[in-house]
KOLTI-344211 format. One line per field, with one value per residue: y, x, z of N, C-alpha, C in turn. Coordinates in Angstrom, 3 decimals. Example, Ala and Ser with C-alpha at 12.3 -4.5 7.8 and 13.67 -1.06 7.14 Angstrom:
<rs>
n.yy (-5.690,-2.250)
n.xx (13.190,12.850)
n.zz (7.800,7.080)
ca.yy (-4.500,-1.060)
ca.xx (12.300,13.670)
ca.zz (7.800,7.140)
c.yy (-3.300,0.030)
c.xx (13.200,12.900)
c.zz (7.800,7.870)
</rs>
This chain:
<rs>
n.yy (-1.180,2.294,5.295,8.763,11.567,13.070,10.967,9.497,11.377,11.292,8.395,8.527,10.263,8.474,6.419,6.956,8.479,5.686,4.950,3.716,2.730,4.630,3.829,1.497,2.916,4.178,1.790,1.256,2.961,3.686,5.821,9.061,9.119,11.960,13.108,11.525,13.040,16.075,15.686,15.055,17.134,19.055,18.007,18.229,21.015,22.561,23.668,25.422,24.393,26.264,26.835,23.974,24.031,26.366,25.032,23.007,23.775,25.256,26.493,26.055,29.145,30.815,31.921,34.760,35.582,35.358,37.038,39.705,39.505,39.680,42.686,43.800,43.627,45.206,45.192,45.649,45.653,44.354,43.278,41.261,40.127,38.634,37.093,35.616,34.173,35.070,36.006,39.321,41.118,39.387,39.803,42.594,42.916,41.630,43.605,45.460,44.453,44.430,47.034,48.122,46.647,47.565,50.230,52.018,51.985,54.068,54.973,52.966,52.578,55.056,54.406,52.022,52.809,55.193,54.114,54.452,56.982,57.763,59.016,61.571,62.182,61.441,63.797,65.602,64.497,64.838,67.946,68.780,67.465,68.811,71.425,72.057,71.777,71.615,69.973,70.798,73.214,71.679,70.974,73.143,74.408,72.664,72.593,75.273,74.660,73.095,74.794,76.422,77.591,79.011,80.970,82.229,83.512,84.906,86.625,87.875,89.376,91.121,92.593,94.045,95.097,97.170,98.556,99.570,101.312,102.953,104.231,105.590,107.559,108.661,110.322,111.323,112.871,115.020,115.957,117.740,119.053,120.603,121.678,123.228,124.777,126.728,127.646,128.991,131.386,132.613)
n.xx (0.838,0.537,1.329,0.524,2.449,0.629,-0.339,1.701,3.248,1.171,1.136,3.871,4.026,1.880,3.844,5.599,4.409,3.882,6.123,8.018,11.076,13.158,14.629,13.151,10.583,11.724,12.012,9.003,7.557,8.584,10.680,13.267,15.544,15.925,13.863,11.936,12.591,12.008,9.255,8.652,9.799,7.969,5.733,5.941,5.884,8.264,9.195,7.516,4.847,5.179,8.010,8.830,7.767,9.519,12.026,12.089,11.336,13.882,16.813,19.471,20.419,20.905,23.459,22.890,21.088,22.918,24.343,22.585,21.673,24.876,25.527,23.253,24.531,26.034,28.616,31.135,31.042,33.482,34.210,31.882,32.299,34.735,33.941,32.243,33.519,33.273,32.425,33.346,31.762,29.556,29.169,28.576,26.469,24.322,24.583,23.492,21.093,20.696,20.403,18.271,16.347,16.237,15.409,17.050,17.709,17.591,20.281,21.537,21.632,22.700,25.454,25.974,26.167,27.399,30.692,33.240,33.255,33.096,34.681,34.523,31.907,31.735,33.412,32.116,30.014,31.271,32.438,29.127,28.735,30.451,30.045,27.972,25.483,22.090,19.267,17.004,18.243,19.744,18.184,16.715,18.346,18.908,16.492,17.180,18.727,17.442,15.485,16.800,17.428,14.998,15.563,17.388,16.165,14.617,16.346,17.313,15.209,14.449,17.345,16.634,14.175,15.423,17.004,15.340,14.002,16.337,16.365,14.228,13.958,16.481,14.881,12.732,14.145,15.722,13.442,12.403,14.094,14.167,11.648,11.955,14.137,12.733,10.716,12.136,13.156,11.277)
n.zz (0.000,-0.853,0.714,0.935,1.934,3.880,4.890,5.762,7.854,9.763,10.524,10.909,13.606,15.201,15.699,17.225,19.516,20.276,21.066,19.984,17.905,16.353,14.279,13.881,12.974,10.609,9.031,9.111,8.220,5.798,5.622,5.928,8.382,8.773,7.798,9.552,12.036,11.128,10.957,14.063,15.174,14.025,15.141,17.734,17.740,17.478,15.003,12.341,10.245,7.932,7.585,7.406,4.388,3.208,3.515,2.021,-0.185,-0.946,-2.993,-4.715,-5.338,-8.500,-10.860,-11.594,-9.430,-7.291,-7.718,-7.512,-5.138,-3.976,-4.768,-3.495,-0.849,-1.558,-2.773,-5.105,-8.784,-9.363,-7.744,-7.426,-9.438,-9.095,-7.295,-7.551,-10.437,-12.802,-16.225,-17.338,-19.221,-18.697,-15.827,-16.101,-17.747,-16.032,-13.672,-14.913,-15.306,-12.804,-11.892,-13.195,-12.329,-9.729,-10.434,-11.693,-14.390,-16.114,-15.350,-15.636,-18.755,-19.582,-18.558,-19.673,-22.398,-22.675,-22.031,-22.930,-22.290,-19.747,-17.750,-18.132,-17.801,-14.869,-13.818,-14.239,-12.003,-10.080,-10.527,-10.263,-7.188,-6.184,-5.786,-4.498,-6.157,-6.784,-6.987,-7.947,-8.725,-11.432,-12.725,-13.913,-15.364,-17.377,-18.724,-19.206,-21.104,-23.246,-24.200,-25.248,-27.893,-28.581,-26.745,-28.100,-30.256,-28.774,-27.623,-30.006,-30.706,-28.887,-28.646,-31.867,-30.672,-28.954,-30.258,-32.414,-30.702,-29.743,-32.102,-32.532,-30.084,-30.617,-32.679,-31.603,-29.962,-31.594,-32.892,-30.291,-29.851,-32.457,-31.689,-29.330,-30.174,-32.256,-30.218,-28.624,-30.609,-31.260)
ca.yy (0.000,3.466,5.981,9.936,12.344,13.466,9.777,8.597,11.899,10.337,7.032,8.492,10.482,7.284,5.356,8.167,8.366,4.479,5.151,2.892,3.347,5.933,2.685,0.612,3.651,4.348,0.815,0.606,3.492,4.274,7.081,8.599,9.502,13.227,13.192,11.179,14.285,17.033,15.478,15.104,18.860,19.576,17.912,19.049,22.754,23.135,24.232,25.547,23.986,26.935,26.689,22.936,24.504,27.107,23.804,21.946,24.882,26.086,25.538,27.248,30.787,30.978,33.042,36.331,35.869,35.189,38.813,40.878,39.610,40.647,43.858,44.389,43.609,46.635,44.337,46.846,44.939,44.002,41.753,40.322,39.425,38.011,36.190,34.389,33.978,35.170,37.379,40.902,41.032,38.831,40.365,44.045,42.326,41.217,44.712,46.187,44.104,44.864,48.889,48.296,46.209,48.787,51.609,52.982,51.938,55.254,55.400,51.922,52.729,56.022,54.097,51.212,53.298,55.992,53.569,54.981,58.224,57.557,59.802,63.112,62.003,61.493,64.388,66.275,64.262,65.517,69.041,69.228,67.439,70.070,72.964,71.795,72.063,71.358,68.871,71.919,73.936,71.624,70.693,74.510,74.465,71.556,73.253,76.665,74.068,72.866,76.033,77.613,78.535,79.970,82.198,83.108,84.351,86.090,87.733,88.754,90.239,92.100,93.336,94.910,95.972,97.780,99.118,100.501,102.181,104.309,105.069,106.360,107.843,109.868,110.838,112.523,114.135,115.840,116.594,117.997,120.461,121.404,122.542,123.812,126.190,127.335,128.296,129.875,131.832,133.376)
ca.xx (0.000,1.356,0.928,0.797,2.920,-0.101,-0.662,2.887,3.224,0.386,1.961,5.373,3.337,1.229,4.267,6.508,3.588,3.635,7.811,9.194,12.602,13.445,15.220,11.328,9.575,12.119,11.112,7.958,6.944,9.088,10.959,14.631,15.994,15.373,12.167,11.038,13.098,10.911,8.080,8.762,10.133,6.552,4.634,5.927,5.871,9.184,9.185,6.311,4.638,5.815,9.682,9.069,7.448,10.492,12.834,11.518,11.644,14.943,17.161,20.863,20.664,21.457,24.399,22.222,20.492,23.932,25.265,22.139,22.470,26.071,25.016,22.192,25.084,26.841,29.997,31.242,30.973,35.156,34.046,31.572,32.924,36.264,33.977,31.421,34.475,32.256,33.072,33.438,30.593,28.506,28.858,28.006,24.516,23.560,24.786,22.485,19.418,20.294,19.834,17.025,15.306,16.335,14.654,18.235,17.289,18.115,21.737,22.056,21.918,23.517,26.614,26.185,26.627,29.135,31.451,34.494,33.240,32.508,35.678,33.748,30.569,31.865,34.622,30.948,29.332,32.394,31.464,28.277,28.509,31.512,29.924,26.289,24.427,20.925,18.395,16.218,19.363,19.918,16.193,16.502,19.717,18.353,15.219,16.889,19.592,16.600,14.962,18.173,17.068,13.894,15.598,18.301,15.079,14.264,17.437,17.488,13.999,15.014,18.098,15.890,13.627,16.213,17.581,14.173,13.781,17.106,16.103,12.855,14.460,16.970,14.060,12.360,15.594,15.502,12.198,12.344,15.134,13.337,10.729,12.715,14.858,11.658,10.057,13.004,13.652,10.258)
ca.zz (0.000,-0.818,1.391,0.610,2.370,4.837,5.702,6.201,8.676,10.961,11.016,11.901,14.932,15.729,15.740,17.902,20.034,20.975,22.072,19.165,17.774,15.107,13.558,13.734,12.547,9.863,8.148,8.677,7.435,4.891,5.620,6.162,9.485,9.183,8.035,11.289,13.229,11.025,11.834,15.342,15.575,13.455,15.689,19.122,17.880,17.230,13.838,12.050,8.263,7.083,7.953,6.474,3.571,2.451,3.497,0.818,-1.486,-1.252,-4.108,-4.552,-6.229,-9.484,-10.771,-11.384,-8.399,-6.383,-7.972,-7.480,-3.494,-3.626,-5.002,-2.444,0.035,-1.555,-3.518,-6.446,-9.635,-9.700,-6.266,-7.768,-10.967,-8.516,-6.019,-8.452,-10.911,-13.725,-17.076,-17.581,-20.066,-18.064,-14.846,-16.335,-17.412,-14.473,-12.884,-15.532,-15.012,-11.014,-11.401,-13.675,-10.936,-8.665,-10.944,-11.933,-15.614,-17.158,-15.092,-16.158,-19.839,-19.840,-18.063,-20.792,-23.961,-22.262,-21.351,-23.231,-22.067,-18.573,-17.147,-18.407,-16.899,-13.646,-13.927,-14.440,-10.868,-8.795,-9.964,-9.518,-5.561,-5.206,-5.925,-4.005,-7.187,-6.246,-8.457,-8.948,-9.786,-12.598,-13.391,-14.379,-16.166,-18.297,-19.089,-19.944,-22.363,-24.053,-24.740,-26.142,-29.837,-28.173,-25.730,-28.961,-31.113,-28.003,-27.798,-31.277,-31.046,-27.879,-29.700,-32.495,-30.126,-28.754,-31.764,-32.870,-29.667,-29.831,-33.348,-32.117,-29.199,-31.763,-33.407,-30.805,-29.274,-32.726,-33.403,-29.543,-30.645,-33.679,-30.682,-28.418,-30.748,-32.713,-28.703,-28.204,-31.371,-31.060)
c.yy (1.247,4.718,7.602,10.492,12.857,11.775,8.893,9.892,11.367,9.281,7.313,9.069,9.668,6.573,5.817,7.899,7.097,4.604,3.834,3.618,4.223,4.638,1.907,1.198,4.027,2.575,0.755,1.926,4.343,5.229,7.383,8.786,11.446,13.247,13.056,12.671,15.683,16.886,15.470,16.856,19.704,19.444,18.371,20.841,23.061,23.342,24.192,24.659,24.718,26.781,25.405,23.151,25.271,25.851,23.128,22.875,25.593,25.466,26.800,28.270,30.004,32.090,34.514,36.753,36.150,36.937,39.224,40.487,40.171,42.158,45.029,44.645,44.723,46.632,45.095,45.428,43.972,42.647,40.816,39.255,38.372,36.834,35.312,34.106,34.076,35.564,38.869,41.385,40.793,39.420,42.149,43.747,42.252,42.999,45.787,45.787,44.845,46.504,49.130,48.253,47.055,50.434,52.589,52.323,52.751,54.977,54.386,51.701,53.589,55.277,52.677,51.582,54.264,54.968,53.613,56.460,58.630,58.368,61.102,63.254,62.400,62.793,65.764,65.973,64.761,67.380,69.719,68.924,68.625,70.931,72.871,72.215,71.161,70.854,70.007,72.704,73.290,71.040,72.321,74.791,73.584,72.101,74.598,75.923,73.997,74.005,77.111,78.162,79.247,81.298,82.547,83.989,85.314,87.300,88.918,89.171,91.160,92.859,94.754,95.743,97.078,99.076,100.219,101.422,102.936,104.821,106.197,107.798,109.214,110.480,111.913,113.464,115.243,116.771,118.135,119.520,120.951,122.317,123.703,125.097,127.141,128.192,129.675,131.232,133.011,134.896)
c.xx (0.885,0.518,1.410,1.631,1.883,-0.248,0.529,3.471,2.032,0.751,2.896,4.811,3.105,2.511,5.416,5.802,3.652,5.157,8.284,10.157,12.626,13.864,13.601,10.617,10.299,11.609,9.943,7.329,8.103,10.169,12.445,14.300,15.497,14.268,11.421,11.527,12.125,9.600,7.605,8.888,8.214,5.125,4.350,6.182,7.016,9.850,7.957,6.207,5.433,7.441,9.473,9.065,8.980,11.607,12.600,12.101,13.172,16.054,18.024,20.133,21.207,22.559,23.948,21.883,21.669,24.284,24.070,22.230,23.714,26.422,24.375,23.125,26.222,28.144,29.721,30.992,32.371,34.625,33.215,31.385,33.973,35.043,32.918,32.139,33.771,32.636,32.484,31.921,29.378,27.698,27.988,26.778,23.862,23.526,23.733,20.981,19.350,19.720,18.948,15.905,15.442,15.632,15.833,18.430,18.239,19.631,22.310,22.839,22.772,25.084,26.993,26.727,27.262,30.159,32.749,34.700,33.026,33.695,34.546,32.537,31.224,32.824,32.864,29.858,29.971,32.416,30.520,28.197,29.808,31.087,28.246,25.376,23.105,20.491,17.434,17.210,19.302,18.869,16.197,17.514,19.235,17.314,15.755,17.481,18.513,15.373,15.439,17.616,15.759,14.660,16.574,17.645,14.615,14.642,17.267,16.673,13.803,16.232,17.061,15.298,14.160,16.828,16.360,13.844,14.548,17.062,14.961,13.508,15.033,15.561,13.446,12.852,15.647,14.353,11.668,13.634,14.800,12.853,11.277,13.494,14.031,10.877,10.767,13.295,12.841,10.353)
c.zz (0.000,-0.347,0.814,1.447,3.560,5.470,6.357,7.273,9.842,11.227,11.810,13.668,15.756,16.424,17.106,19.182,21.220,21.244,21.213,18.297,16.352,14.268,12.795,12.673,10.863,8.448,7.985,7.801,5.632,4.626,6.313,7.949,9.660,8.883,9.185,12.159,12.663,11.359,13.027,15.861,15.262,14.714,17.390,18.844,17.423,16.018,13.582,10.507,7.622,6.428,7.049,5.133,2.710,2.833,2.673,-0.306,-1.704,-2.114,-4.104,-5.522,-7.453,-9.733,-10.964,-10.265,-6.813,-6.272,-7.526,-5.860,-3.397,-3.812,-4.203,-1.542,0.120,-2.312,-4.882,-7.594,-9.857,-8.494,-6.388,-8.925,-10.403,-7.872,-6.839,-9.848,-12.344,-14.919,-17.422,-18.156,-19.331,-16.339,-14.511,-17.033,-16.872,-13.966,-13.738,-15.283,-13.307,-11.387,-12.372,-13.055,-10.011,-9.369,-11.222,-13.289,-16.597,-16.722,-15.753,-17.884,-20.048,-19.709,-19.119,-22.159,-23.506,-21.937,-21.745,-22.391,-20.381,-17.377,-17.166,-17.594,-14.900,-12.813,-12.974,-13.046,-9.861,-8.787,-9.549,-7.434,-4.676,-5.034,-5.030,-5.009,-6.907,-7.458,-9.344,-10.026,-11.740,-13.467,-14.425,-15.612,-17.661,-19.111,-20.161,-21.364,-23.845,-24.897,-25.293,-27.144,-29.386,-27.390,-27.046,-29.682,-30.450,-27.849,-28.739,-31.454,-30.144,-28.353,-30.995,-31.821,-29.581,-29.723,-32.202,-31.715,-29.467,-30.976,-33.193,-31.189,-30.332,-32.137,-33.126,-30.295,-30.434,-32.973,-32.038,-29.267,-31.688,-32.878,-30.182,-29.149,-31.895,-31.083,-29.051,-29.282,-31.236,-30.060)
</rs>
């Protein structure tokens, strides 16, 4: 007769129960040596289903899963390329899926396709945290970059405006001495 997994745990109980030998209980019902001891731990309390439950389930890491733990744990990419003996290539994959999964996506890419250029960038992170350049600061900076050829048309229509206004200006200074030395002439 073959017994399920819920029915060969009541036996081992039953059989625990009546004070026969871990050896006895191990034949008759089937089962190794630790099993009878989880069951025993299960059934006097001292572990829960659950705990049995993720004991059953646990199964080594895989090598992505090894790096993005060593990652979480704060290990630069060089440590964990050395300590899961991995390659170069392979390890800056993983380190890309990690700060994707972490919602560092964009930095991820930027730092993927700069990667000749990646001195300038960072040349460029050491001045802004030197100088305390603020996120708004360069939220603003960014904004005015992108609105350049607007603010140049601006310029150059403030220029004119300019321009036409000391023409005017002359104009009146003139016309205002016309006045003035006609008053006077009188």
């Amino acid at each position: 007769m073959i017994l399920n997994r819920q029915q060969k745990e009541n036996m081992v109980i039953d059989l625990l129960n009546q004070g026969i030998s871990v050896q006895q209980i191990a034949k008759q019902a089937h089962v190794s040596f630790t099993d009878i001891k989880k069951i025993r731990m299960k059934a006097t309390g001292e572990v829960s289903e659950k705990q049995e439950q993720n004991d059953q389930k646990k199964k080594p890491l895989s090598i992505p899963s090894q790096a993005f733990k060593l990652f979480l744990d704060g290990k630069s990419v060089v440590e964990v390329a050395i300590g899961l003996d991995i390659p170069t290539d392979q390890v800056l994959k993983i380190h890309s899926d990690y700060l994707i999964l972490r919602n560092m996506g964009m930095a991820s890419r930027v730092l993927t396709e700069n990667r000749k250029n990646l001195a300038a960038y960072l040349k460029l992170f050491d001045f802004l945290d030197g100088n305390n350049v603020k996120a708004e600061d360069l939220n603003h900076a960014v904004d005015l970059a992108q609105n350049i050829n607007n603010l140049k048309r601006e310029k150059t229509q403030l220029e004119y405006d300019i321009d036409t206004l000391m023409e005017s200006k002359k104009y009146y200074e003139m016309e205002l001495d016309k006045v003035k030395n006609k008053y006077y002439k009188i």
